[in-house]
DSSP file (Angstrom, degrees, kcal/mol; ACC not computed):
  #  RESIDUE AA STRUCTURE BP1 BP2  ACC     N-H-->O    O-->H-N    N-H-->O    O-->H-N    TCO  KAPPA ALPHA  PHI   PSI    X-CA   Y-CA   Z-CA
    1    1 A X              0   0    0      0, 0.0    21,-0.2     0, 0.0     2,-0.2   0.000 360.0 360.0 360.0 132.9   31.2   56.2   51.1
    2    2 A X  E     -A   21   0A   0     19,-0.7    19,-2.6    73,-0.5     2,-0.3  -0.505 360.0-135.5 -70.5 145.8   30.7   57.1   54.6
    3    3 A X  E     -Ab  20  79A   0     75,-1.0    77,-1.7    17,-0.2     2,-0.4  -0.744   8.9-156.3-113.5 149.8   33.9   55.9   57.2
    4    4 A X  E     -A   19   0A   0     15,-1.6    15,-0.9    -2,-0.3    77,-0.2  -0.930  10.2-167.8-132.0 115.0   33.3   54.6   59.8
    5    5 A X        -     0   0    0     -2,-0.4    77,-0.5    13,-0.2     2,-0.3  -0.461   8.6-148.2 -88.9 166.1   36.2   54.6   63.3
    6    6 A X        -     0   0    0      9,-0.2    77,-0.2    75,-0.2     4,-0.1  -0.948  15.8-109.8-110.3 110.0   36.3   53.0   66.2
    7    7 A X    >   -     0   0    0     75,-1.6     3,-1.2    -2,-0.3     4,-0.3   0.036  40.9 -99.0 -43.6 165.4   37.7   53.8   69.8
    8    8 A X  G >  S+     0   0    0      1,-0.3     3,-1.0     2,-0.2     4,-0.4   0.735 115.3  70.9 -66.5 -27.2   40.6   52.4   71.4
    9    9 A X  G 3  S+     0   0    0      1,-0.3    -1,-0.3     2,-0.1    -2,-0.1   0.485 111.7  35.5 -79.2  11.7   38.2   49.7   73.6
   10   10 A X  G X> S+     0   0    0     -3,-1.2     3,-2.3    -4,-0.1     4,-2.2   0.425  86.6 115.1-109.2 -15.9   37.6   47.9   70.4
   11   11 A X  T <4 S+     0   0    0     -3,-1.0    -2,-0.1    -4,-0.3    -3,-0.1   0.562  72.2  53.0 -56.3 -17.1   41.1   48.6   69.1
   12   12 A X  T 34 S+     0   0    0     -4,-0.4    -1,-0.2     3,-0.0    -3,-0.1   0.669 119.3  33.5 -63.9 -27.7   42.1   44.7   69.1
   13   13 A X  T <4 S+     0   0    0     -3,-2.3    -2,-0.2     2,-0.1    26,-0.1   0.691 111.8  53.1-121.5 -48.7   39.3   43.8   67.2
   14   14 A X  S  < S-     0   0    0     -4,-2.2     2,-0.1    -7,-0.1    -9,-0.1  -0.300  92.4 -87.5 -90.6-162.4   38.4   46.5   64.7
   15   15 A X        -     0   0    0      1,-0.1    -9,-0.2     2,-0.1    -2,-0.1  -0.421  33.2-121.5 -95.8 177.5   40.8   48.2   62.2
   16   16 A X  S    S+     0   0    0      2,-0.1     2,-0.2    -2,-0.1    -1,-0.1  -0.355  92.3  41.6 -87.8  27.8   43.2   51.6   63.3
   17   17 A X  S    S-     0   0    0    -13,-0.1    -2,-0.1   -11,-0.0   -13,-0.1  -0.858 103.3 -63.9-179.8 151.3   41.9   53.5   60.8
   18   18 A X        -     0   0    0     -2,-0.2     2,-0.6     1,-0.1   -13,-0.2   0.007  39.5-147.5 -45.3 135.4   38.4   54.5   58.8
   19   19 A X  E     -A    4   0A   0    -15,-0.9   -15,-1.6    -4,-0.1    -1,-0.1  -0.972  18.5-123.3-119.5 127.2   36.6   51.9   56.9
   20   20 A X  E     -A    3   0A   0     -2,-0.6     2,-0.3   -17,-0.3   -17,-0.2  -0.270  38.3-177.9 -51.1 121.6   34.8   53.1   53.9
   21   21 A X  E     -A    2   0A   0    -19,-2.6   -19,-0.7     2,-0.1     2,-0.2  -0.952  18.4-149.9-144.8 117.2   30.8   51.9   54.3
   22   22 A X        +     0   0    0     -2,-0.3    10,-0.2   -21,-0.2     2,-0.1  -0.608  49.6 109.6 -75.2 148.8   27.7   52.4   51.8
   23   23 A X        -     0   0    0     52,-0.2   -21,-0.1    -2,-0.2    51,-0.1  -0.475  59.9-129.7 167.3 139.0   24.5   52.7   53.6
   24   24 A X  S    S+     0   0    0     -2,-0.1    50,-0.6     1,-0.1     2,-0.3   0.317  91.5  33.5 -83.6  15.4   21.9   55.7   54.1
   25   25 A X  B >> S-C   73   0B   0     48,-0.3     4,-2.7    50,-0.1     3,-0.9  -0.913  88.6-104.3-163.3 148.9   21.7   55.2   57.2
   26   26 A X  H 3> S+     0   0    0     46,-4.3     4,-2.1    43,-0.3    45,-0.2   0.750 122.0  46.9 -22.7 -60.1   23.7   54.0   60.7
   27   27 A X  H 3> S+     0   0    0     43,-2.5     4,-1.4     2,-0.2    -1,-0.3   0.860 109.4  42.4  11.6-102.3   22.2   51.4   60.5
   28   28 A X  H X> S+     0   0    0     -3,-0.9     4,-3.7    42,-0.3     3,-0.8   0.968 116.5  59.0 -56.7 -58.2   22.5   50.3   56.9
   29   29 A X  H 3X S+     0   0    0     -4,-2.7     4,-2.9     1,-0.3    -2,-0.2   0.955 110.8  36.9 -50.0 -50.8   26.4   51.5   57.3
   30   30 A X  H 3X S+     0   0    0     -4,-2.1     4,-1.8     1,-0.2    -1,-0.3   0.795 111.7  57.0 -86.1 -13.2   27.4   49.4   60.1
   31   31 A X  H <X S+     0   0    0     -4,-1.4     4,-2.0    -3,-0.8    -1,-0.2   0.941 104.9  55.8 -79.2 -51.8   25.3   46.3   58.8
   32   32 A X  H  < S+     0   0    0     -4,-3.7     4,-0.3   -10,-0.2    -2,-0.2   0.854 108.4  51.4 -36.0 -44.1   27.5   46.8   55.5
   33   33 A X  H >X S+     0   0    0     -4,-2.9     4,-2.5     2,-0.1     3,-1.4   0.853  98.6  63.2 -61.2 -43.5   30.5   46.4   58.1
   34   34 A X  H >< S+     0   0    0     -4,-1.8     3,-0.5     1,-0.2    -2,-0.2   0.988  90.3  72.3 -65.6 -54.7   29.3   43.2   59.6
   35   35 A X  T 3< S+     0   0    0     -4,-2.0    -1,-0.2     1,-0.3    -2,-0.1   0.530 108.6  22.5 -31.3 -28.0   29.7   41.7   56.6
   36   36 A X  T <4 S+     0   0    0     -3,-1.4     2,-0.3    -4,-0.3    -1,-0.3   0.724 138.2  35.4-113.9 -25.7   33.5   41.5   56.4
   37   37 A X    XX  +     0   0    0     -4,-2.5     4,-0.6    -3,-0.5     3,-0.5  -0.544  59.4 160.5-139.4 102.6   33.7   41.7   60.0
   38   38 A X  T 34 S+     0   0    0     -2,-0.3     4,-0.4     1,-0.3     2,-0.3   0.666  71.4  73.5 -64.9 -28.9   30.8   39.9   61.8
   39   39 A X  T 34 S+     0   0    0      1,-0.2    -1,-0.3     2,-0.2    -5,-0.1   0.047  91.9  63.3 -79.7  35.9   32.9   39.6   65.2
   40   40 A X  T X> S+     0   0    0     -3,-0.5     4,-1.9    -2,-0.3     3,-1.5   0.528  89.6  68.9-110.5 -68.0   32.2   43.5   65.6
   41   41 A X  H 3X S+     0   0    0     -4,-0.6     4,-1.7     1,-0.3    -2,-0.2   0.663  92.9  49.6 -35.3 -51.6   28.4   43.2   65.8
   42   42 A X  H 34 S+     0   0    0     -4,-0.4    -1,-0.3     1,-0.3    -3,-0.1   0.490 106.5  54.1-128.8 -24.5   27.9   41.6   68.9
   43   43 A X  H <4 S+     0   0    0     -3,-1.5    -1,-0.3     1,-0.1    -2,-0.2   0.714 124.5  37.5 -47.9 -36.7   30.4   44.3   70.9
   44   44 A X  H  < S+     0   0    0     -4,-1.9     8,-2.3     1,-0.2     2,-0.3   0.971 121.6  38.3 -58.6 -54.6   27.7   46.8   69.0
   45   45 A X  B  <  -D   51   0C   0     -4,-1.7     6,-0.3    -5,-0.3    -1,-0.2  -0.955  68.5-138.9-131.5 128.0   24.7   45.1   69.2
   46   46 A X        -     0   0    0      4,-1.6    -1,-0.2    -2,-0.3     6,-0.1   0.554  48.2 -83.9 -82.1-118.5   22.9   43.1   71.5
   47   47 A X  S    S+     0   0    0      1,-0.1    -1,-0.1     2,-0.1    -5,-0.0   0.152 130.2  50.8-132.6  -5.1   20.9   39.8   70.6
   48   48 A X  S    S-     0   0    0      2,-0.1    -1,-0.1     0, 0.0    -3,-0.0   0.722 123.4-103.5-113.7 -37.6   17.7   41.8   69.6
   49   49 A X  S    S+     0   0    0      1,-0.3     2,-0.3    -7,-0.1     3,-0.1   0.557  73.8 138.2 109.6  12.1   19.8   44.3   67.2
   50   50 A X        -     0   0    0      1,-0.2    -4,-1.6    20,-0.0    -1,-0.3  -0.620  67.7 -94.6-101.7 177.1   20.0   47.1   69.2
   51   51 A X  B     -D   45   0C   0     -6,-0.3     2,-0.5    -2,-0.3    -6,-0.2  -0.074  51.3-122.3 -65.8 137.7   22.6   49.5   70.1
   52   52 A X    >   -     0   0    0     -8,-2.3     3,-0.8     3,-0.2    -1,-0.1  -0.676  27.9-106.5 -91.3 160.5   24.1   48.1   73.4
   53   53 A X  T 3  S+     0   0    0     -2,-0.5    -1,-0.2     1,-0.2    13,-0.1   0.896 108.8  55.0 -27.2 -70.4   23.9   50.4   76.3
   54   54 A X  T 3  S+     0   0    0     -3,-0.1    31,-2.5    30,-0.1     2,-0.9   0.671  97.1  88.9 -71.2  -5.0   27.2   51.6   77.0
   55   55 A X    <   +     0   0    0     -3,-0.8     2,-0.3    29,-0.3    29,-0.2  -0.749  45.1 178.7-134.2 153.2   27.6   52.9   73.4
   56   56 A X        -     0   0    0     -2,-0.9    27,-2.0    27,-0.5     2,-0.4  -0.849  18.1-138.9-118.5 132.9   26.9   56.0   71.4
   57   57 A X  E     -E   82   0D   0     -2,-0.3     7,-1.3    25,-0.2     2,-0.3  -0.806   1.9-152.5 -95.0 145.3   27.5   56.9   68.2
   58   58 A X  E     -EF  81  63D   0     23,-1.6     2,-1.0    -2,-0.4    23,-1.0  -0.828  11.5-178.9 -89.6 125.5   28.8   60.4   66.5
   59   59 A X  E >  S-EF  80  62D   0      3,-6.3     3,-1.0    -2,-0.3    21,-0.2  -0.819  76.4 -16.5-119.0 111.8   27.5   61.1   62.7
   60   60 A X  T 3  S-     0   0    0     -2,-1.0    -1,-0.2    19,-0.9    20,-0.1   0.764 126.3 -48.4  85.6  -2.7   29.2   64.4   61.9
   61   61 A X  T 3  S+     0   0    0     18,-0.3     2,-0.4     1,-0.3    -1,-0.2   0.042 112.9 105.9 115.7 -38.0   30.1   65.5   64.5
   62   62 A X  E <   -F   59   0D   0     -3,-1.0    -3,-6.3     1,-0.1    -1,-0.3  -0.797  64.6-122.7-138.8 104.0   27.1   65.2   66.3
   63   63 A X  E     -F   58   0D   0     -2,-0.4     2,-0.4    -5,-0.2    -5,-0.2  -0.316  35.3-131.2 -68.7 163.6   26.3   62.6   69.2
   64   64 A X        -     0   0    0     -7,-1.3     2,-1.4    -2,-0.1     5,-0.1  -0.744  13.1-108.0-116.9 140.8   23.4   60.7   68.3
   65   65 A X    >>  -     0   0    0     -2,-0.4     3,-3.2     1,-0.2     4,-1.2  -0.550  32.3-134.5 -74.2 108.7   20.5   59.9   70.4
   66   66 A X  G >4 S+     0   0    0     -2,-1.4     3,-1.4     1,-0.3     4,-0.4   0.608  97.4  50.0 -31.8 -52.9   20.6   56.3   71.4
   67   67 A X  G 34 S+     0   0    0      1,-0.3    -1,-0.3     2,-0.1     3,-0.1   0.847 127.0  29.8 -79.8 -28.1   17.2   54.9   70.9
   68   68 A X  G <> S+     0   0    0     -3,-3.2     4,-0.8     1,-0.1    -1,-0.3   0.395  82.7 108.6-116.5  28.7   17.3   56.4   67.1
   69   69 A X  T X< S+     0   0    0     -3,-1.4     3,-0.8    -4,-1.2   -43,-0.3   0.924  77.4  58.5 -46.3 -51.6   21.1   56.2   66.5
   70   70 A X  T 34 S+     0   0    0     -4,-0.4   -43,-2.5     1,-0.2   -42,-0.3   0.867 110.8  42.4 -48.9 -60.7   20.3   53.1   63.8
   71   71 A X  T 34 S+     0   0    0     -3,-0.3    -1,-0.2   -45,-0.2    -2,-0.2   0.501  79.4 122.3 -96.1 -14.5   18.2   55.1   61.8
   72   72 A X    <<  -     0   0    0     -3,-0.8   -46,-4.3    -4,-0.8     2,-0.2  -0.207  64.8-115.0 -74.8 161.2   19.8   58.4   61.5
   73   73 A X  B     +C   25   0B   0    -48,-0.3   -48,-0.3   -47,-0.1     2,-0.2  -0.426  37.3 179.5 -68.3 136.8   20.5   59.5   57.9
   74   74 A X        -     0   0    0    -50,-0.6     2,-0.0    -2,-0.2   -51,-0.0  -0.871  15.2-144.8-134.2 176.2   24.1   59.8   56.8
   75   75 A X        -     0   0    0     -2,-0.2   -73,-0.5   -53,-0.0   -52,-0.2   0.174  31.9 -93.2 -89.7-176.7   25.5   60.7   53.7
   76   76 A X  S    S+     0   0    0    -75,-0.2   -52,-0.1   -54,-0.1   -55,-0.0   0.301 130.8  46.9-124.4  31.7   28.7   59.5   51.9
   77   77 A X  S    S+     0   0    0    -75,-0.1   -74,-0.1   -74,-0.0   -75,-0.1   0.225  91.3 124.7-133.0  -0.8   30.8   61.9   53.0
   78   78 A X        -     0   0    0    -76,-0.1   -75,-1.0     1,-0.1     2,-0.3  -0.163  53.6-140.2 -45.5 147.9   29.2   61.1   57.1
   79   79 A X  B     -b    3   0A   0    -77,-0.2   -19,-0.9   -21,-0.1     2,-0.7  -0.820  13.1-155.0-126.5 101.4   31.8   60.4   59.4
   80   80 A X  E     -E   59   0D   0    -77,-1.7   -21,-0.2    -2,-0.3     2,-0.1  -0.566   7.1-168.1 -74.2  47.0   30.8   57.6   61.9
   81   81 A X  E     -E   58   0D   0    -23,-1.0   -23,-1.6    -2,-0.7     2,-0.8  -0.281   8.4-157.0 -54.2 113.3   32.6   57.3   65.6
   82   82 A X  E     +E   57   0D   0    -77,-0.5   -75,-1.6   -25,-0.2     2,-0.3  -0.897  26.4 166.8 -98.2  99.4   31.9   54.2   67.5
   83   83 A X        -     0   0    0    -27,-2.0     2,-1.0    -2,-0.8   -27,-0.5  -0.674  40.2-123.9-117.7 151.3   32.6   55.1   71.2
   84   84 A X        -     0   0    0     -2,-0.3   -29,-0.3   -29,-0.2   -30,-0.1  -0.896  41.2-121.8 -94.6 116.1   31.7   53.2   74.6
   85   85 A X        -     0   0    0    -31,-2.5     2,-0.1    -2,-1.0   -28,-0.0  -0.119  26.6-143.2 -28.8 132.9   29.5   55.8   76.6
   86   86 A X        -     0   0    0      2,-0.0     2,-0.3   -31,-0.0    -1,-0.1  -0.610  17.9-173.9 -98.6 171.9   31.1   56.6   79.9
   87   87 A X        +     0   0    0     -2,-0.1     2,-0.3     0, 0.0   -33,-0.0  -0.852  26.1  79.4-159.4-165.4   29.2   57.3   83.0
   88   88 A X              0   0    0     -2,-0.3    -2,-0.0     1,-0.1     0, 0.0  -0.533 360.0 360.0  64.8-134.9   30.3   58.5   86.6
   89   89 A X              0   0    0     -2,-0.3    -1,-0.1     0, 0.0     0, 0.0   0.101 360.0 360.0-151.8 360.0   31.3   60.9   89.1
């Protein structure tokens, strides 16, 4: 099963440590997540189901391009980073 973290600007609300998620894709993984905890999504995902602005995901190592983040392919051994994007000078 791919695990999936969170940063510290969720750290109230998601766990301190990887949670184990089936799914073949980002996507699929984190939808597997709403399922035991649905007050997650909606920091994630806006009202359409997309990736919200400020965050990007890492699969591997490897930041993900926002507009196809949801769709990339993982593995069960993927390791999943849920960050808020930074931006400024």
């Amino acid at each position: 099963m791919a695990q999936v973290r969170f940063t510290a600007w969720l750290r109230e609300l998601a766990p301190n440590g990887p949670v184990d998620v089936a799914g073949g894709t980002v996507g699929e993984a984190l939808g597997a997540l709403w399922t035991s905890m649905p007050h997650l999504r909606g920091f994630v995902l806006d009202d359409q189901g997309r990736l919200r602005k400020h965050v990007c995901i890492f699969a591997d190592g490897q930041r993900l391009r926002h507009d196809a983040a949801l769709d990339h392919s993982i593995g069960p051994d993927s390791q999943l980073y849920v960050m808020q994007a930074l931006s400024g000078g």
